[in-house]
ROPARO-857059 format. One record per residue (C-alpha): residue in one letter; z, x, y. Coordinates in Angstrom, 1 decimal. Layout:
N
+---------+--------+--------+--------+
| residuo |      w |      u |      v |
+---------+--------+--------+--------+
|       A |      Z |      X |      Y |
...
+---------+--------+--------+--------+
***
This chain:
266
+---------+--------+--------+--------+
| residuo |      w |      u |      v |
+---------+--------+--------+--------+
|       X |   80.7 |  154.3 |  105.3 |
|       X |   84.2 |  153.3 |  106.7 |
|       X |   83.3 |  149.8 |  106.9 |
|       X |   82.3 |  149.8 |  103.1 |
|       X |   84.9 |  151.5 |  102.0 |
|       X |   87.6 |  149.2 |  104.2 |
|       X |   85.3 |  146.1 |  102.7 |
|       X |   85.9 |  147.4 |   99.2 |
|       X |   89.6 |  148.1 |   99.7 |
|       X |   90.2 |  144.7 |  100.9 |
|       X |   87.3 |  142.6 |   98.8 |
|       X |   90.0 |  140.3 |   96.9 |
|       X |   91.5 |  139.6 |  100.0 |
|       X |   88.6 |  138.4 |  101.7 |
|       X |   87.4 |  136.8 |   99.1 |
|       X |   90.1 |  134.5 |   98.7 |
|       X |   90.7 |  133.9 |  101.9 |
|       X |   87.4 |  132.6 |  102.2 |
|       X |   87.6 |  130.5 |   99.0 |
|       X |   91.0 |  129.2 |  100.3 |
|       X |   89.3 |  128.5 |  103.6 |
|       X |   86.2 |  125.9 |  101.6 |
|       X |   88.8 |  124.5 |   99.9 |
|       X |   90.7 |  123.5 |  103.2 |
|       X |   87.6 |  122.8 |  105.0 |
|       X |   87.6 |  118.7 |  104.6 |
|       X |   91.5 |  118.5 |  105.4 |
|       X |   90.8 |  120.1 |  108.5 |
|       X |   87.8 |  117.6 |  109.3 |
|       X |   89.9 |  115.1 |  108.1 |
|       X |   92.9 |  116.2 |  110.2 |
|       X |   90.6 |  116.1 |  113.4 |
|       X |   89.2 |  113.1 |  112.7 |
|       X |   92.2 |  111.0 |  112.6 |
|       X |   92.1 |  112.0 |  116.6 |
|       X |   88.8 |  110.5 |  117.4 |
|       X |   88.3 |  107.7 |  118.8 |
|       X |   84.7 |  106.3 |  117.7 |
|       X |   82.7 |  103.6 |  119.9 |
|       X |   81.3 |  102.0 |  116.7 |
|       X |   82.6 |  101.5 |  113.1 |
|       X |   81.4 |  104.7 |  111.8 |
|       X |   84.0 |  107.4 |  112.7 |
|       X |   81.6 |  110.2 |  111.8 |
|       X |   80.7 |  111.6 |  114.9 |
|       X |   83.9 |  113.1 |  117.2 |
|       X |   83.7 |  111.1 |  120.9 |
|       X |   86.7 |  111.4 |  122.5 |
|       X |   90.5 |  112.3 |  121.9 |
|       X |   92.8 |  109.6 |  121.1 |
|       X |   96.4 |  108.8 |  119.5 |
|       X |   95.4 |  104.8 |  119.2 |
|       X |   95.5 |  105.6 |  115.1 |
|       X |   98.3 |  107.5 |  115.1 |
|       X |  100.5 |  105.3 |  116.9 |
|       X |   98.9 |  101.8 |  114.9 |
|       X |   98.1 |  103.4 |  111.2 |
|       X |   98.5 |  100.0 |  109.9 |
|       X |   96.1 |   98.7 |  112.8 |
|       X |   94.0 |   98.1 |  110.1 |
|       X |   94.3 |   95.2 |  108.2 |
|       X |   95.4 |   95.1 |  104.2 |
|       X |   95.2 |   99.0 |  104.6 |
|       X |   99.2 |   99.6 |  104.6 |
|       X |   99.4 |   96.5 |  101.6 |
|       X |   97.0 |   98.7 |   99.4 |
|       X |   98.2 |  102.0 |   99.9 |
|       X |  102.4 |  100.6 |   99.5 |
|       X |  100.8 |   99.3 |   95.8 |
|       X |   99.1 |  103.0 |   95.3 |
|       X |  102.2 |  104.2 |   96.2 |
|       X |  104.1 |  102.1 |   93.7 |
|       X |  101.9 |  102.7 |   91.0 |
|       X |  101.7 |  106.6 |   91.6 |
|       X |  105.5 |  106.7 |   91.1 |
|       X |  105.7 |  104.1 |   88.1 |
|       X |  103.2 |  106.1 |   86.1 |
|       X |  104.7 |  109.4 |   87.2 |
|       X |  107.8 |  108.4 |   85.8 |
|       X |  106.2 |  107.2 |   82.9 |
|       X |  104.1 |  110.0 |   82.1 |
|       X |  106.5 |  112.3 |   83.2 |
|       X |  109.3 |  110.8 |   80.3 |
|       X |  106.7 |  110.4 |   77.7 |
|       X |  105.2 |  113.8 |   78.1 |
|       X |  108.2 |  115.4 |   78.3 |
|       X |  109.4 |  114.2 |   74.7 |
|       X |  105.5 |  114.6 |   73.2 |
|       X |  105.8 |  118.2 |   74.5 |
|       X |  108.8 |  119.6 |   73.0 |
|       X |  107.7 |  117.1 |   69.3 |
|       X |  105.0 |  119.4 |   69.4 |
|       X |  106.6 |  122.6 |   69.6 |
|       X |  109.9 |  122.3 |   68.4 |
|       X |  108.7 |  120.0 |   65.4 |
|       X |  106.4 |  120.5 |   62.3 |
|       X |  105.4 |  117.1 |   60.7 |
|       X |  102.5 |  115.7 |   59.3 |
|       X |   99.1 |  115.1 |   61.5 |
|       X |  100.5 |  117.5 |   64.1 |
|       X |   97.1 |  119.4 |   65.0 |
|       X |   95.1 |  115.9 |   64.7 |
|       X |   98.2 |  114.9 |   67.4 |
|       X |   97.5 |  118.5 |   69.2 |
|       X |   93.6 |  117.9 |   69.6 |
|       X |   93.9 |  114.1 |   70.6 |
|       X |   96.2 |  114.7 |   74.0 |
|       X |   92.8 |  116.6 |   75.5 |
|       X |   90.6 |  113.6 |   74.8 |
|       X |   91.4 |  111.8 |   77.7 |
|       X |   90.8 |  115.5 |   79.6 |
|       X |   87.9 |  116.1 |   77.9 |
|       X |   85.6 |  112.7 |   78.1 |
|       X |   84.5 |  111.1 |   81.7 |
|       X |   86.7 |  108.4 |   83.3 |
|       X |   84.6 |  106.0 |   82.8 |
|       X |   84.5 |  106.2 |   79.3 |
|       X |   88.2 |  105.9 |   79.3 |
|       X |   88.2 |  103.3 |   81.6 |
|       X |   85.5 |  100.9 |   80.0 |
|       X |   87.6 |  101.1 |   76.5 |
|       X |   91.3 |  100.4 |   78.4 |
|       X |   88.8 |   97.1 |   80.2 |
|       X |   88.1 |   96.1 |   76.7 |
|       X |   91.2 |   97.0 |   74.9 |
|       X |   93.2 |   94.4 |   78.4 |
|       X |   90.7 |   91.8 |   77.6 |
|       X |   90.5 |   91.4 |   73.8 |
|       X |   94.1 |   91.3 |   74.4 |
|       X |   93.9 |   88.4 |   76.8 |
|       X |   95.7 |   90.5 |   79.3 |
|       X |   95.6 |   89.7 |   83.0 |
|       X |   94.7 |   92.7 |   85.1 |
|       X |   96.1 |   93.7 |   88.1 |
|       X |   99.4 |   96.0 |   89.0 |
|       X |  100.5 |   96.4 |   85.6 |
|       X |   96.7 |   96.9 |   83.5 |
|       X |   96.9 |   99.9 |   86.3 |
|       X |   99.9 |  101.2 |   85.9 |
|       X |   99.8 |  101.3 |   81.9 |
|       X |   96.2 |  103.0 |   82.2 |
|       X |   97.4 |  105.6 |   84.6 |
|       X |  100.1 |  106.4 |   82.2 |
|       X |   97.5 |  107.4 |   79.7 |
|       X |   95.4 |  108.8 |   81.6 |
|       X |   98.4 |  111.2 |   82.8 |
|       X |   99.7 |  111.5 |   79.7 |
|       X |   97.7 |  115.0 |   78.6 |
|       X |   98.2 |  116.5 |   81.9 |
|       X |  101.8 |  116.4 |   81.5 |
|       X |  102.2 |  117.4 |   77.9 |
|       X |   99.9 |  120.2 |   78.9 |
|       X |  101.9 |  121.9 |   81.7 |
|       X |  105.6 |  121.2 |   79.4 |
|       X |  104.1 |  122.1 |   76.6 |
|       X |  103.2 |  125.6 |   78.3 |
|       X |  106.6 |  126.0 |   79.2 |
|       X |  108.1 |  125.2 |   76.4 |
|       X |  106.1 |  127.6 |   74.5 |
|       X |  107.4 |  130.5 |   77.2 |
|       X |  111.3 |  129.3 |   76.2 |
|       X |  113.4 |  132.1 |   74.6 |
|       X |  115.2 |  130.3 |   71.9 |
|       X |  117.6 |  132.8 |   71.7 |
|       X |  119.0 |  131.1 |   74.6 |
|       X |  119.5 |  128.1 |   73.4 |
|       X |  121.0 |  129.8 |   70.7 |
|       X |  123.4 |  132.0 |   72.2 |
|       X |  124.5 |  128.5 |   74.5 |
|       X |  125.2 |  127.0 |   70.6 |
|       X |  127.1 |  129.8 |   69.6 |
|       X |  129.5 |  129.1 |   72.6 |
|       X |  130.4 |  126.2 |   71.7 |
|       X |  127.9 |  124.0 |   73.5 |
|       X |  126.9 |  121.1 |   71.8 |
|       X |  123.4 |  120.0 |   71.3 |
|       X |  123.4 |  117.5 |   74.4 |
|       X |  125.4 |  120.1 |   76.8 |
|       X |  122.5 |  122.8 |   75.4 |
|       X |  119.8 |  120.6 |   76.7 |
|       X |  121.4 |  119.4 |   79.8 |
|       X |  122.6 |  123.2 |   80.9 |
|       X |  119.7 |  125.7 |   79.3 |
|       X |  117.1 |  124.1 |   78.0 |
|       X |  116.2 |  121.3 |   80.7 |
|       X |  116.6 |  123.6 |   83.8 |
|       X |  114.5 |  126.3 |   81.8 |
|       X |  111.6 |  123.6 |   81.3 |
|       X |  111.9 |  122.2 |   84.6 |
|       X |  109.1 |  123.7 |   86.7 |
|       X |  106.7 |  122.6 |   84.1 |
|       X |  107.8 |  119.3 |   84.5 |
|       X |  108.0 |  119.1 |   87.9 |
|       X |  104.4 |  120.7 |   87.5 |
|       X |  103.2 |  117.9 |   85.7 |
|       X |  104.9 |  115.1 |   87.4 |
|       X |  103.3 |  116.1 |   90.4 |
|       X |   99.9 |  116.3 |   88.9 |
|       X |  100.8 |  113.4 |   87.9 |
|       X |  101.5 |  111.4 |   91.2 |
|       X |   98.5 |  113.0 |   92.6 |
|       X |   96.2 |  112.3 |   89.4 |
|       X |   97.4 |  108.3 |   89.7 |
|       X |   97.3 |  107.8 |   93.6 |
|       X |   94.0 |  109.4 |   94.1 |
|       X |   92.1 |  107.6 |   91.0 |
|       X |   89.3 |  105.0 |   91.8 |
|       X |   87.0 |  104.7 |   88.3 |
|       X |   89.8 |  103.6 |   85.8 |
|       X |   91.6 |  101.7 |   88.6 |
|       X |   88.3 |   99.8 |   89.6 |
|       X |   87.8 |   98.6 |   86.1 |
|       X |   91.2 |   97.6 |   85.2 |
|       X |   92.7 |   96.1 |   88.9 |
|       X |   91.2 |   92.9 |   88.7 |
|       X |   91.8 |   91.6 |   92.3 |
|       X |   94.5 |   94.2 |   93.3 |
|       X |   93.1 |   96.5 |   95.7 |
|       X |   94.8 |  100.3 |   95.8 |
|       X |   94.2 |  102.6 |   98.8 |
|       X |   91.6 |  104.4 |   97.1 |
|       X |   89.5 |  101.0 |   96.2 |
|       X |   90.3 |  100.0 |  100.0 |
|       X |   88.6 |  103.8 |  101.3 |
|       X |   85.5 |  102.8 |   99.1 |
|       X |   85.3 |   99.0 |  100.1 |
|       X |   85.9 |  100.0 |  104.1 |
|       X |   83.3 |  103.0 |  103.9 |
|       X |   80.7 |  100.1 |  103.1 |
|       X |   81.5 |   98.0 |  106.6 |
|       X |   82.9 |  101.5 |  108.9 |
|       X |   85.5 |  103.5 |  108.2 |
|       X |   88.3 |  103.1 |  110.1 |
|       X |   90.3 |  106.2 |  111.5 |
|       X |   93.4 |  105.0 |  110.5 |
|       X |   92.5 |  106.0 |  106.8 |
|       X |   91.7 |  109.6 |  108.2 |
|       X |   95.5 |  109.6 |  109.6 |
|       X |   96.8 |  108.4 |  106.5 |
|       X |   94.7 |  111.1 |  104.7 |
|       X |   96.3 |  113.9 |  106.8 |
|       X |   99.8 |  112.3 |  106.6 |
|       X |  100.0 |  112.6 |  102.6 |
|       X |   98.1 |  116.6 |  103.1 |
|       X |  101.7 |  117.0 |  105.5 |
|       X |  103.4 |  116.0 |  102.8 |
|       X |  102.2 |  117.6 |  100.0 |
|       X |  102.2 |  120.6 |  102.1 |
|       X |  106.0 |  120.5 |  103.1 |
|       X |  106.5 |  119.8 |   99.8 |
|       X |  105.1 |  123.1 |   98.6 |
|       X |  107.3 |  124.8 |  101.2 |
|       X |  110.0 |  123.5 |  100.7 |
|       X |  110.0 |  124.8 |   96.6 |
|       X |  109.0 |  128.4 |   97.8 |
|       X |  112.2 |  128.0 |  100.2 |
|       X |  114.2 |  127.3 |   97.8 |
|       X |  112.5 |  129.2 |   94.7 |
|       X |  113.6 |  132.4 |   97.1 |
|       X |  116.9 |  131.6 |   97.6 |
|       X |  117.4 |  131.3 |   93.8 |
|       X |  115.9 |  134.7 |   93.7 |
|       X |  117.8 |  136.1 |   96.4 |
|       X |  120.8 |  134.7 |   94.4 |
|       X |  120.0 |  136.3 |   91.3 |
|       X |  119.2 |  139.6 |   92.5 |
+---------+--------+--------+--------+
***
């Protein structure tokens, strides 16, 4: 009865733990598999312990080519997104005008349909254009396909805003640039940082819409999927755990710094 009772007390708990722990699962096989050091081209079977990949990660060839262009384009179309989302976000919430909720229901589309849908009609809208694809067909569809994401998480924030604050900042003086700059910005700023980074993450990792619109430019993604057809090389696995590092210091470093705000505050 002890045991039940301690398992019901603590049932959350393990619970998430658990779902935390499946969701972590392939990092970790990934992480330990950028140490092995396979005798044939298949690196899905651990054979012995080796730093080879860590110390060549470009060992491979064309590998560190695609993933400085996924790279590129991740940022590009973060930047992109990020701008454009911003403004679309605050137009509609701050701003009644005509066709608004038609506006409001067409940002989900692209969140709504399957990629490839979206991707088939960006191949057809390039090439009834007569434009050439490659690095910038890529970059223009990841910018819509980001889009939504980012007017979704501002938009959510935005919502949240007191604009009281804004108002009180008006009635000191503060004109309508120094407002923005100095109470409304920083206030809407985790939401855009949350969608700037779901943004990045969205555009580096996509393979359907970049496949149909890269013509002969090859991201990292597209490389994974072309090498796992031939071997797979470790280096991608070290590479794979190298962005998880980041991402994860990343995170850390925003709680640090979240808490020191706090700590300020209180």
């Amino acid at each position: 009865m002890a045991v039940v009772r301690w398992f019901k007390r603590h049932f959350v708990v393990i619970a998430g733990l658990l779902t935390l722990g499946y969701l972590l699962l392939p990092n970790v096989i990934v992480t330990v598999f950028s140490f092995n050091k396979p005798k044939g081209r298949f690196n899905y079977e651990w054979q012995q312990f080796s730093l080879d990949a860590w110390k060549q990660p470009c060992g491979v060839a064309d590998m560190c080519g695609s993933l400085s262009i996924s790279l590129q384009i991740a940022v590009w179309a973060t930047i992109g997104a990020t701008l454009l989302g911003t403004m679309i976000a605050f137009a509609l919430v701050r701003y009644r005008f005509r066709a608004r909720g038609a506006i409001n229901s067409l940002i989900f589309l692209p969140m709504a349909m399957p990629e490839v849908v979206m991707a088939a009609s960006l191949l057809t809208l390039f090439l009834n254009m007569g434009a050439q694809l490659g690095f910038y067909t890529i970059l223009i569809a990841h910018i819509m396909f980001c889009l939504s994401f980012v007017v979704t998480a501002v938009k959510a924030r935005v919502m949240s805003m007191d604009p009281r604050l804004e108002e009180a900042a008006r009635d000191l003086y503060a004109g309508p640039v120094q407002t923005f700059v100095r109470v409304t910005l920083p206030i809407a700023a985790p939401g855009i940082a949350a969608g700037a980074l779901l943004s990045f993450a969205l555009s580096f990792d996509d393979f359907i819409i970049t496949n149909f619109n890269a013509g002969s430019t090859v991201t990292f993604p597209m490389f994974v999927w072309g090498s796992a057809q031939r071997g797979t090389p470790v280096q991608i696995n070290v590479i794979g755990t190298a962005m998880f590092l980041v991402a994860v210091l990343l995170v850390l470093f925003s709680m640090v710094i979240t808490n020191r705000r706090n700590k300020v505050k209180a």
